[in-house]
PyMOL CGO cylinders between C-alpha atoms (Angstrom):
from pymol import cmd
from pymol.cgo import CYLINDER

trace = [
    CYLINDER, -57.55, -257.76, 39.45, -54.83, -255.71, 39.48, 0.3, 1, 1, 1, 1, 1, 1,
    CYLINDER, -54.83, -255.71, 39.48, -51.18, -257.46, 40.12, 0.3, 1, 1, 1, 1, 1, 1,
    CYLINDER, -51.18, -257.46, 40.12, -48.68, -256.09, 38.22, 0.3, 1, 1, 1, 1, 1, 1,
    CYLINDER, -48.68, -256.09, 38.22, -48.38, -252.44, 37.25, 0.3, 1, 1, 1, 1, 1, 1,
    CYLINDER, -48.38, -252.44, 37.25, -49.59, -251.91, 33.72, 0.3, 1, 1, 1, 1, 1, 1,
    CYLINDER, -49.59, -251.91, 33.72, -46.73, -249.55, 32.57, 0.3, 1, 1, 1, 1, 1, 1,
    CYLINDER, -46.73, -249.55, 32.57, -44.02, -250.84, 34.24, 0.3, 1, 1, 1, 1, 1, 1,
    CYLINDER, -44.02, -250.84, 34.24, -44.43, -254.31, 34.49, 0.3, 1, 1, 1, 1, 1, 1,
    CYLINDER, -44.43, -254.31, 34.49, -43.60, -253.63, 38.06, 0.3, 1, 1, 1, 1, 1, 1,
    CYLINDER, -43.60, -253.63, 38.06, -45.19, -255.33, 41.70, 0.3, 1, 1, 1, 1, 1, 1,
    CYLINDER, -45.19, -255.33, 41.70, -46.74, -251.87, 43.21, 0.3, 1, 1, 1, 1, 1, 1,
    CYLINDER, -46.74, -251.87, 43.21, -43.89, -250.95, 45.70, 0.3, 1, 1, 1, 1, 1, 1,
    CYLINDER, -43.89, -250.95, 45.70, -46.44, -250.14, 48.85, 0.3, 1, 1, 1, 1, 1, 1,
    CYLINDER, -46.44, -250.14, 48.85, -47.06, -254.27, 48.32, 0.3, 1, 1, 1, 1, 1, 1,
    CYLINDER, -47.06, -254.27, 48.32, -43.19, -254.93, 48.00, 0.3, 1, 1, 1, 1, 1, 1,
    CYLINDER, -43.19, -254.93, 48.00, -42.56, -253.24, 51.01, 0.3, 1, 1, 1, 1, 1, 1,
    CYLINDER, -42.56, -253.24, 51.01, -45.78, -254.53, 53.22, 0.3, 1, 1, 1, 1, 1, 1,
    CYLINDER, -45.78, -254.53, 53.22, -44.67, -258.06, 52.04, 0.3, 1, 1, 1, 1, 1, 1,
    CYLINDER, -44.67, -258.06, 52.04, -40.74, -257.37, 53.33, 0.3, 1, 1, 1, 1, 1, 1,
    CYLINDER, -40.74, -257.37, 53.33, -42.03, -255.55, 56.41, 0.3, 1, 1, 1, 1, 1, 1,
    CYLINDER, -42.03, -255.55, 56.41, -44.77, -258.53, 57.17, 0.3, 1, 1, 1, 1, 1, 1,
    CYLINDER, -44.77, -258.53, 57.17, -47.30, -255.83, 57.29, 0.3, 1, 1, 1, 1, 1, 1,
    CYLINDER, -47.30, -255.83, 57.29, -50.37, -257.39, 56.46, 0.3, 1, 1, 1, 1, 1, 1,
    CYLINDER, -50.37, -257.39, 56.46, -53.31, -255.20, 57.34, 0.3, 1, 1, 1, 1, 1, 1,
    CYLINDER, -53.31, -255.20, 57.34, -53.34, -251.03, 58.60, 0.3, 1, 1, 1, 1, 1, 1,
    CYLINDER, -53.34, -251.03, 58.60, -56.34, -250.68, 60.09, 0.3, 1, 1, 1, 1, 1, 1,
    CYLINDER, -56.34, -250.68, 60.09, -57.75, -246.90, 59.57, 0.3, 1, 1, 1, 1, 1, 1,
    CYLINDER, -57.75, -246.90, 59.57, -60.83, -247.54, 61.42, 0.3, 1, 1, 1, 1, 1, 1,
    CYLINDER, -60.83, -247.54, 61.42, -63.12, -250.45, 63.09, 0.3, 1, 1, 1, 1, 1, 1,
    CYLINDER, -63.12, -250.45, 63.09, -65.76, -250.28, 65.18, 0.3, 1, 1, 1, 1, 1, 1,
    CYLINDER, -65.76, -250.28, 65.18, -68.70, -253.12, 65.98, 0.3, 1, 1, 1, 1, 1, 1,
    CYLINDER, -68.70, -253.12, 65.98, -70.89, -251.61, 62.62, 0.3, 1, 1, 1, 1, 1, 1,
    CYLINDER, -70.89, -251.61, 62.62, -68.71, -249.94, 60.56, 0.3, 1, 1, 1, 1, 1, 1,
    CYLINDER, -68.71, -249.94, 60.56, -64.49, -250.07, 59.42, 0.3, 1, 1, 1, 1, 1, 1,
    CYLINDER, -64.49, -250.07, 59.42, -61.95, -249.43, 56.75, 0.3, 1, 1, 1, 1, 1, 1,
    CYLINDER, -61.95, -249.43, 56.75, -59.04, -251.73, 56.43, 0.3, 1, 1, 1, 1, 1, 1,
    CYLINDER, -59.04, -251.73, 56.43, -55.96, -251.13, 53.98, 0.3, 1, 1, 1, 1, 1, 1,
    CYLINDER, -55.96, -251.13, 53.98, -54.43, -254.99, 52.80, 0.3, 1, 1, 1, 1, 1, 1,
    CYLINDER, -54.43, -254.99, 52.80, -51.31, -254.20, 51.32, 0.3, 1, 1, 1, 1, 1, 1,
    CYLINDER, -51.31, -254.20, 51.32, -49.88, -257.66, 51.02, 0.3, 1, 1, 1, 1, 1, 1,
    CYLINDER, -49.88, -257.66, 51.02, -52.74, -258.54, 49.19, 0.3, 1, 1, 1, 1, 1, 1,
    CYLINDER, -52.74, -258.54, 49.19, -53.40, -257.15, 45.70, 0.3, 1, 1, 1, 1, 1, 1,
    CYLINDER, -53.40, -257.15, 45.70, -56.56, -259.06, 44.63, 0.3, 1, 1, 1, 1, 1, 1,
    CYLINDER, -56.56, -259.06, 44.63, -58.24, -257.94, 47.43, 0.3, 1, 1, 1, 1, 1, 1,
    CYLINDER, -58.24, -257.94, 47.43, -56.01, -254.73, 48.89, 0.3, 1, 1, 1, 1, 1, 1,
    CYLINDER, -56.01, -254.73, 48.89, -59.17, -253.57, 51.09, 0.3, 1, 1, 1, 1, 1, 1,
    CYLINDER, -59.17, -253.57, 51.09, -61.61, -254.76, 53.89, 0.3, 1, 1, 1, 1, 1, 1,
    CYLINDER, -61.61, -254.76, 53.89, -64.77, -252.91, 54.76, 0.3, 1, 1, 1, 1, 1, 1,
    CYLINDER, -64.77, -252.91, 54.76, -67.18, -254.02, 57.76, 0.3, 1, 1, 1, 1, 1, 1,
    CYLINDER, -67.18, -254.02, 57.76, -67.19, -253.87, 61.30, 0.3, 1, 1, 1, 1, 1, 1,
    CYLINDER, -67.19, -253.87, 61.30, -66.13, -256.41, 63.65, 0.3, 1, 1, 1, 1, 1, 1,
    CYLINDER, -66.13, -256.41, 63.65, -69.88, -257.76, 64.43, 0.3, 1, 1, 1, 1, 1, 1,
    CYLINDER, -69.88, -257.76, 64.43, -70.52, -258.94, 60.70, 0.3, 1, 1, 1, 1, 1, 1,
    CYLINDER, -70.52, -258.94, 60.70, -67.07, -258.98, 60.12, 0.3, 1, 1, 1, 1, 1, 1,
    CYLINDER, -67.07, -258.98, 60.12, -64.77, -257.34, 57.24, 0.3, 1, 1, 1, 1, 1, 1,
    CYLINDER, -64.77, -257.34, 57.24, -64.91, -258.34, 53.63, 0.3, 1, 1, 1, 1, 1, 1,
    CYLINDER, -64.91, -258.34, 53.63, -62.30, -257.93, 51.22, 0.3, 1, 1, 1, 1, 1, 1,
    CYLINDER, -62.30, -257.93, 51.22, -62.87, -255.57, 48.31, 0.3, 1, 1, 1, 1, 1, 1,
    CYLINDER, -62.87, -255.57, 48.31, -60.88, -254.93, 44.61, 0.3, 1, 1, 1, 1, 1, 1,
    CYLINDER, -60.88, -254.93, 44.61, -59.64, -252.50, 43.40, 0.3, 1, 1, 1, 1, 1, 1,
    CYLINDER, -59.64, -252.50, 43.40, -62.59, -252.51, 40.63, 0.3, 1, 1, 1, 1, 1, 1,
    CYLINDER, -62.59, -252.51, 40.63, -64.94, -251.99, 43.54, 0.3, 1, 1, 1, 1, 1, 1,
    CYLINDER, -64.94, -251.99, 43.54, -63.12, -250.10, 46.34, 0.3, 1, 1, 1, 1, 1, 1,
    CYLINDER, -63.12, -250.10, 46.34, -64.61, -246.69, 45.22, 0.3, 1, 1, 1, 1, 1, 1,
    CYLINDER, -64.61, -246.69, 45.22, -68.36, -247.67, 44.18, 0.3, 1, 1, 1, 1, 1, 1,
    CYLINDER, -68.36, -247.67, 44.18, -68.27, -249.48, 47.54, 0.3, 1, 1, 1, 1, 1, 1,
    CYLINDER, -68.27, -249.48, 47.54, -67.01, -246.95, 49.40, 0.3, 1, 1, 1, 1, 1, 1,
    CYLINDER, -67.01, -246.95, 49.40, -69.62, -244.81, 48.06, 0.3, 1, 1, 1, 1, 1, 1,
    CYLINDER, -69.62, -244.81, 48.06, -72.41, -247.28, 48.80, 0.3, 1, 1, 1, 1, 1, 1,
    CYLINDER, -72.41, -247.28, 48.80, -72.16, -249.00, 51.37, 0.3, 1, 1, 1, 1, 1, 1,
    CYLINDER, -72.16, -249.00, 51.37, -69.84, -246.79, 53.82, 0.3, 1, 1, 1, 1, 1, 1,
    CYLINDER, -69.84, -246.79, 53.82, -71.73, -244.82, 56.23, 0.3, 1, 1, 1, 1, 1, 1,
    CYLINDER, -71.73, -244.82, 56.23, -71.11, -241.12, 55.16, 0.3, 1, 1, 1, 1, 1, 1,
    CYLINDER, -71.11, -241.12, 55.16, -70.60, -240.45, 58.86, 0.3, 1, 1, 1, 1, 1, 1,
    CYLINDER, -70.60, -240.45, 58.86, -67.59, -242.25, 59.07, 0.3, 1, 1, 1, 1, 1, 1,
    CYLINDER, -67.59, -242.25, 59.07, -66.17, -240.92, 55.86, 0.3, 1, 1, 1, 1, 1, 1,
    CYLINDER, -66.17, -240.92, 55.86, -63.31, -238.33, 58.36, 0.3, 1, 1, 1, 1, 1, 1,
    CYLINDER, -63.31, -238.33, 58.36, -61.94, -241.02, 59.35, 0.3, 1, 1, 1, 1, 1, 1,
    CYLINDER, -61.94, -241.02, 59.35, -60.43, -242.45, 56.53, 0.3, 1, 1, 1, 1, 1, 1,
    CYLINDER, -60.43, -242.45, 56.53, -60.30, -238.63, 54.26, 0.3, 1, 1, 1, 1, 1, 1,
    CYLINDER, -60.30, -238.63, 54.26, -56.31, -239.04, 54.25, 0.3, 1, 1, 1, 1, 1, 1,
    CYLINDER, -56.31, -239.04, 54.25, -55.97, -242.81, 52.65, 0.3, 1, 1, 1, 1, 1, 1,
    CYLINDER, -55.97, -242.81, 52.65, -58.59, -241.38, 49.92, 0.3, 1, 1, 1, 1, 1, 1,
    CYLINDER, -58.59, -241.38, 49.92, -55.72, -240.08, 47.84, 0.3, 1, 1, 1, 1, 1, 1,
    CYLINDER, -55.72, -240.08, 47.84, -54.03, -243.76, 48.31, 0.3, 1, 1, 1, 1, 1, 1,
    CYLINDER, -54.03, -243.76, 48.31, -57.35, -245.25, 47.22, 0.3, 1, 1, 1, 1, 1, 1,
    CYLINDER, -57.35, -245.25, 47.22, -57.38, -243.07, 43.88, 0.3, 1, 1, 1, 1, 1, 1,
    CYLINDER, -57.38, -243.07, 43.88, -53.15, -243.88, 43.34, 0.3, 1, 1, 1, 1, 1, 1,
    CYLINDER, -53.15, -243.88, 43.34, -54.00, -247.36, 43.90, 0.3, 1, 1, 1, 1, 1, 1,
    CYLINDER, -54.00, -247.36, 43.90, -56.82, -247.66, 41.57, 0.3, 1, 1, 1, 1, 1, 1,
    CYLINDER, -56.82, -247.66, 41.57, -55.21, -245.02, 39.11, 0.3, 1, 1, 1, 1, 1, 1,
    CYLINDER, -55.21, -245.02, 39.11, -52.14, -247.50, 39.39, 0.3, 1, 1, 1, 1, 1, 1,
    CYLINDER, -52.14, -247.50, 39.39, -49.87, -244.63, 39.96, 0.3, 1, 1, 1, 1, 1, 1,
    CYLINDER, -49.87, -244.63, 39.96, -47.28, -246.49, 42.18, 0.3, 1, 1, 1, 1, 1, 1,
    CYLINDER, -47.28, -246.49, 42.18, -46.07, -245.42, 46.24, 0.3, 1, 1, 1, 1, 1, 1,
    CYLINDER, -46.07, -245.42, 46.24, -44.45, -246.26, 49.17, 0.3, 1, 1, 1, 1, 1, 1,
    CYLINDER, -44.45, -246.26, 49.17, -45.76, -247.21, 52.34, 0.3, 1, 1, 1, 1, 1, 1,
    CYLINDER, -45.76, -247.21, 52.34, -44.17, -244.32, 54.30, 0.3, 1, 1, 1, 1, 1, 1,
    CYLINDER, -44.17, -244.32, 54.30, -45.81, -241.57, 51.97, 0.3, 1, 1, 1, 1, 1, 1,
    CYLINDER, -45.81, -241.57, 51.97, -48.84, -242.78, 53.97, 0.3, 1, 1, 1, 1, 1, 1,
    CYLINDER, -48.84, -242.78, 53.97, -47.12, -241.46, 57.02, 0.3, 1, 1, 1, 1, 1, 1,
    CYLINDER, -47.12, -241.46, 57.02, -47.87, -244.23, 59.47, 0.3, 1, 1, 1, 1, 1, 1,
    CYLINDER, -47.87, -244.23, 59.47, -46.45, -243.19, 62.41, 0.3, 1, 1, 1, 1, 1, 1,
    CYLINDER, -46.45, -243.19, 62.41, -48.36, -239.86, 62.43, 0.3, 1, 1, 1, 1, 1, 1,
    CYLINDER, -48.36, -239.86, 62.43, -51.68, -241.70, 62.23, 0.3, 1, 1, 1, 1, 1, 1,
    CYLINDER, -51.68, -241.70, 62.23, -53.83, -243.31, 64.10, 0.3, 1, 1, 1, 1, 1, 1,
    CYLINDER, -53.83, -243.31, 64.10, -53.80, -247.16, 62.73, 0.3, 1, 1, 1, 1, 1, 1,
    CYLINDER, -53.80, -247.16, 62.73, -53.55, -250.55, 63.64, 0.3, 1, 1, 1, 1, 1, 1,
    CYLINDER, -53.55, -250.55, 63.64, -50.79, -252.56, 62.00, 0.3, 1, 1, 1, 1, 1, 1,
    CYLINDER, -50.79, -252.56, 62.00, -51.16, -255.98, 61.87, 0.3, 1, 1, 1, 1, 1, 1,
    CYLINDER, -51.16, -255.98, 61.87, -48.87, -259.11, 60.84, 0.3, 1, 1, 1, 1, 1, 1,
    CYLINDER, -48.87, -259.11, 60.84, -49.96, -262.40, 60.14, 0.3, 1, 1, 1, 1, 1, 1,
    CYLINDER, -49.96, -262.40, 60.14, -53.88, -263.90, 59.84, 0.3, 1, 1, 1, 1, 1, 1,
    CYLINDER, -53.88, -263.90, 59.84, -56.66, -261.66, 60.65, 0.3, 1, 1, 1, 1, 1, 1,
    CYLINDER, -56.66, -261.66, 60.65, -57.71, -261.46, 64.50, 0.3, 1, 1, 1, 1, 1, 1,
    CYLINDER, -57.71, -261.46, 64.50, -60.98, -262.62, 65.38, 0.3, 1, 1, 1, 1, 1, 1,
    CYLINDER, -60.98, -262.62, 65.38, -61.85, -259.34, 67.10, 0.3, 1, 1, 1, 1, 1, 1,
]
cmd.load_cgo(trace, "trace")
């Protein structure tokens, strides 16, 4: 579980700034089988994979790659090609800010407050 930065002693600033901002989950991509879900308020569990018929589940950081590998359908893989960088930061703990991800450029859902029952 990764809460504080190792070097720095520092909260990751992309959480900082999704906590001040009340930004609580960017969708990248969700469809009935298969989606990707960046949870930057949340550092145990800063992703979601799963599609809104079984559901998302919330994944590490000690498992976001290996599951991302396994379990998420190649063909889908496009859709999220930009965040992989964040993914590898994330894990890496090399720190960023929420508007190197460019949000307003992309196609994603931002979302404040619980999870909607799609």
């Amino acid at each position: 579980m990764q809460r504080i930065h190792p070097q720095t002693r520092k909260w990751p600033t992309w959480h900082k700034e999704a906590k001040e901002q009340g930004i609580d989950y960017i969708i990248l991509f969700l469809t009935k089988g298969e989606g990707f879900v960046f949870c930057p308020s949340n550092l145990e569990y800063p992703f979601g994979m799963g599609g809104t018929h079984g559901g998302t589940h919330p994944v590490s950081v000690d498992r976001i790659l290996n599951d991302l590998r396994e379990f998420f359908h190649p063909g889908f893989r496009g859709e999220i090609d930009w965040f992989t960088p964040f993914i590898e930061k994330i894990v890496e703990g090399v720190d960023f800010s929420l508007d190197d991800l460019e949000l307003e450029k992309r196609r994603v859902r931002i979302i404040s407050g619980d999870w909607p029952g799609f």
